[in-house]
N, C-alpha and C positions, 0 to 999 in steps of 0.2 A: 664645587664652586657655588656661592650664593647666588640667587634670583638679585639683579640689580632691585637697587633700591630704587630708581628711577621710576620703574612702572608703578609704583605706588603711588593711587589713583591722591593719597595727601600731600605729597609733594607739587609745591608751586613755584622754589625758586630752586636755583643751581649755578653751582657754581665749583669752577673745574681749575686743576691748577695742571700744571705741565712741566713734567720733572725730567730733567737730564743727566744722567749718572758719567764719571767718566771714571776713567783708572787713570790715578798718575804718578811718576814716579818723583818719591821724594828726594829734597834734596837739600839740608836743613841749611847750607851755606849759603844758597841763593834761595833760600826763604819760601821756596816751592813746598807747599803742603796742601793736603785737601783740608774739608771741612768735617771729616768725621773723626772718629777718636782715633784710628787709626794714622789719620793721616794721607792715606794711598788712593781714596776714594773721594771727589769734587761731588758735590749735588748742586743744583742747579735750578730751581722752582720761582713759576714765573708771577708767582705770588708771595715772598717770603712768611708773612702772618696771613691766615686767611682770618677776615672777620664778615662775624654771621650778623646783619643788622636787622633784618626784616621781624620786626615783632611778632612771635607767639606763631611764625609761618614754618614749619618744615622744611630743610633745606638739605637736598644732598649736598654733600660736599663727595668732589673726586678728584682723587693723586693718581694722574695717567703718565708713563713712559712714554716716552719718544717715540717716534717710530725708530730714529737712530740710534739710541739707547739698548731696545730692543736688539736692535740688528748688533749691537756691541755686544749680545749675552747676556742682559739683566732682565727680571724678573721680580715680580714681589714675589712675596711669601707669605707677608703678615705681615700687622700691624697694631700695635698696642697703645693704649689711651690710659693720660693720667686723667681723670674726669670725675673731681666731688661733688658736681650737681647734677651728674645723669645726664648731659644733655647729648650724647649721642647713642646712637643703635646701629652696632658695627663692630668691627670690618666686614664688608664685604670682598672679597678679594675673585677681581672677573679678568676673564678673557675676552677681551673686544674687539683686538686688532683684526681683520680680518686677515690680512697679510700673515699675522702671527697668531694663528687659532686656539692652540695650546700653550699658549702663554699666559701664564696672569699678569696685566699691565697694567690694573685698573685697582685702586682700594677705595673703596666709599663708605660713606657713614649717612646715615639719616640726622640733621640735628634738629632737637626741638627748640632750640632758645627759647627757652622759656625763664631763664637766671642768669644775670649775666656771671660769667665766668672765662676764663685763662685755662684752656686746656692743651696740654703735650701730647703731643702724639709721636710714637716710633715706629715711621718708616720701617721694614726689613726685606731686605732687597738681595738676590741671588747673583754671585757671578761666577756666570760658566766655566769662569776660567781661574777660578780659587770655591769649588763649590763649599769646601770643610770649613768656609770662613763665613758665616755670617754677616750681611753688610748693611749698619742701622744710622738713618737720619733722622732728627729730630725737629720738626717747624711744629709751630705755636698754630694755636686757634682761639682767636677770641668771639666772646659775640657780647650783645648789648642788645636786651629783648626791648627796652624802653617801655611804652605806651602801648598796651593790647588793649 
């Protein structure tokens, strides 16, 4: 596991978003479906776009599990960034929960806004109860360095 990015004595601001995974069964006649490509899996983030505003500041950004979520069997795994102006150093992928020690439930990035840019990032998320399946969510990160 990575050293959080947090102790890094340049980080000034933060900003945390808070994900809820569920399993659910589809059901394409009453129009029950999740949100991944799959279909089977809901995400839930209590941020949909995170935007990084604070000019030229260092900012972690962190995607943390539920404590319920958790308790359902999910985990990150990893995390992968579309990103053409560099502006993150990451994933870090931690265990925080204390409740759940061996757990990874935490993915962070360090950004530098330094350009403003629209970056993707993919979630990849474990469930104990389909482990051969890979399970990947996609939210957006924008930032706007402005005026340094």
């Amino acid at each position: 596991m990575s050293k959080p990015a947090s102790d890094s004595p340049e980080i000034v601001a933060n900003i945390g978003v808070n994900v809820d995974v569920y399993r659910i069964d589809v059901d394409l006649q009453k129009g029950i479906v999740g949100n991944t490509a799959s279909g089977t899996y809901l995400f839930l983030l209590d941020q949909d776009v995170v935007h990084v505003d604070a000019p030229g500041i260092r900012t972690n950004v962190s995607y943390t599990l539920t404590e319920e979520t958790l308790a359902r069997g999910f985990s990150f795994t990893n995390a992968y960034v579309s990103d053409p102006k560099f502006q993150l150093v990451g994933p870090h992928v931690l265990c925080l929960n204390k409740d759940y020690p061996q757990i990874p439930d935490t993915i962070s990035f360090v950004h530098s806004n330094t350009h403003a840019s629209l970056i993707s990032v993919s979630l990849q998320v474990n469930d104990s109860k389909s482990p051969e399946k890979p399970v990947a969510y996609d939210p957006q990160m924008t930032n706007s360095p402005g005026e340094v």
